[in-house]
N, C-alpha and C positions, 0 to 999 in steps of 0.2 A: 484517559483514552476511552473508557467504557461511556464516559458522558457524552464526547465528541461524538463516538458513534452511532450514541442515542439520536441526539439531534440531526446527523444525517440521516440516518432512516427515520426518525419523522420527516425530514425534509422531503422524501422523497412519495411519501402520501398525500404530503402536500402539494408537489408537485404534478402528479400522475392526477388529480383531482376525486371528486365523488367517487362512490362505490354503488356496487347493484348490492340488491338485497341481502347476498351472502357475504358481504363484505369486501370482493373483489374489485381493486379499480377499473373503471374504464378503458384507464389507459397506462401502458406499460411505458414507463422511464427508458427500459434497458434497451427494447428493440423498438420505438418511435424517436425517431434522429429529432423530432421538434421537442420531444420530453425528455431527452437525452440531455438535450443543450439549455432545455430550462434549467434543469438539476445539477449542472454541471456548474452553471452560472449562479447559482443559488445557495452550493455548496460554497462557492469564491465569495460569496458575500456575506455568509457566515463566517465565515473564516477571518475574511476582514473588518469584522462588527469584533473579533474576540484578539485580535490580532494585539501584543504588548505595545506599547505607548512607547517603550525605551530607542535608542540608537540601535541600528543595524551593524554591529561589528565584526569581522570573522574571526571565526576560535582558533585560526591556524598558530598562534602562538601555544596552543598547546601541544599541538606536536615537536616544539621544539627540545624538551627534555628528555624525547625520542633519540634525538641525534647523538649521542652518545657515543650507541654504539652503530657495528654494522648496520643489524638486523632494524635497528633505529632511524639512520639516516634513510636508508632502502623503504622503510613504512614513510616516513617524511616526503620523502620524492613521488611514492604514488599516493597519497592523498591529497597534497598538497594544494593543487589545482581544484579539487573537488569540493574544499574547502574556501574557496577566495570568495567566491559570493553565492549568495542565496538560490540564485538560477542555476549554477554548478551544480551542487550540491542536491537541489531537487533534483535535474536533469539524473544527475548520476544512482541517487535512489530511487526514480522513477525506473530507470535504464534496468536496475539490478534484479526491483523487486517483479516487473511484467517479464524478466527473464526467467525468474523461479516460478512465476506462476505458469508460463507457456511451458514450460519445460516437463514432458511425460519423464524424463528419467530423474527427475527430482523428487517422484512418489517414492521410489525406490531408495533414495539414500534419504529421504528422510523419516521411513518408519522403520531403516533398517541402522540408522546412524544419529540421525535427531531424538527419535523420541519412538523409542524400538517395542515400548511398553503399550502406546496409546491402544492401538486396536486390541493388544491381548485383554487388555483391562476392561473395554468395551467403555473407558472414559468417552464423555465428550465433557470436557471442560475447558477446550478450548475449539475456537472454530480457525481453522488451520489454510494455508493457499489453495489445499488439493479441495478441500469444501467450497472455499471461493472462486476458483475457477466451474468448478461442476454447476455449483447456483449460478455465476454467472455465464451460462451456455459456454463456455469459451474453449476450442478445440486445442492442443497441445501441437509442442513442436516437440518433434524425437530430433535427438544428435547421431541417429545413423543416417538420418535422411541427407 
């Protein structure tokens, strides 16, 4: 994963083009809609340069030794769908994780329930959604609204 990352963020110098003197680009990926869609499109082509040669199969046979019991079949029934093909399955990880990221009250259960430690320690060993939305400008949704 740290490698795939890598190569996005080269991707995206790549994309944005030249820099001025101090090393800044000319031009920002995130807030020009025409370097937005280069890098978007560029990420997709990567992706599909590294993409496995094998059959596309879905793993829902693995939830079947779920079914057992209750709490099994009940996990079986809401996944299930999410699993049948490849578009589910993104869609629904797409769905879940810009949910966590919009989300102001997900600060809150996650450095007082996730990872309760990170700020006391003054770690950064990992860069986490609340960093990635911040870098990425991106304004939150509260669930009192």
């Amino acid at each position: 994963m740290r490698a795939l990352c890598f190569l996005i963020a080269q991707l995206a110098g790549e994309v944005a083009g030249p820099t001025d003197t101090q090393g800044r680009p000319y031009f920002d990926w995130r807030n020009d809609r025409f370097f937005f869609r280069a890098f978007k499109l560029a990420v997709a082509k990567v992706l599909d340069a590294l993409e496995p040669s094998c059959e596309i199969r879905s793993p829902i046979g693995v939830f079947d030794n779920l079914r057992k019991d209750e709490e099994g079949i009940r996990l079986f029934e809401m996944f299930k769908a999410t699993y049948e093909t490849p578009e589910a399955r993104a869609d629904t990880s797409a769905r879940t994780l810009m949910s966590s990221l919009m989300q102001s009250d997900f600060d809150t259960y996650y450095f007082n329930e996730v990872a309760p430690n990170h700020k006391a320690k003054g770690l950064r060993e990992f860069y986490g959604l609340i960093d990635a939305r911040r870098d990425l400008q991106l304004k939150t949704e509260s669930k009192k609204q």
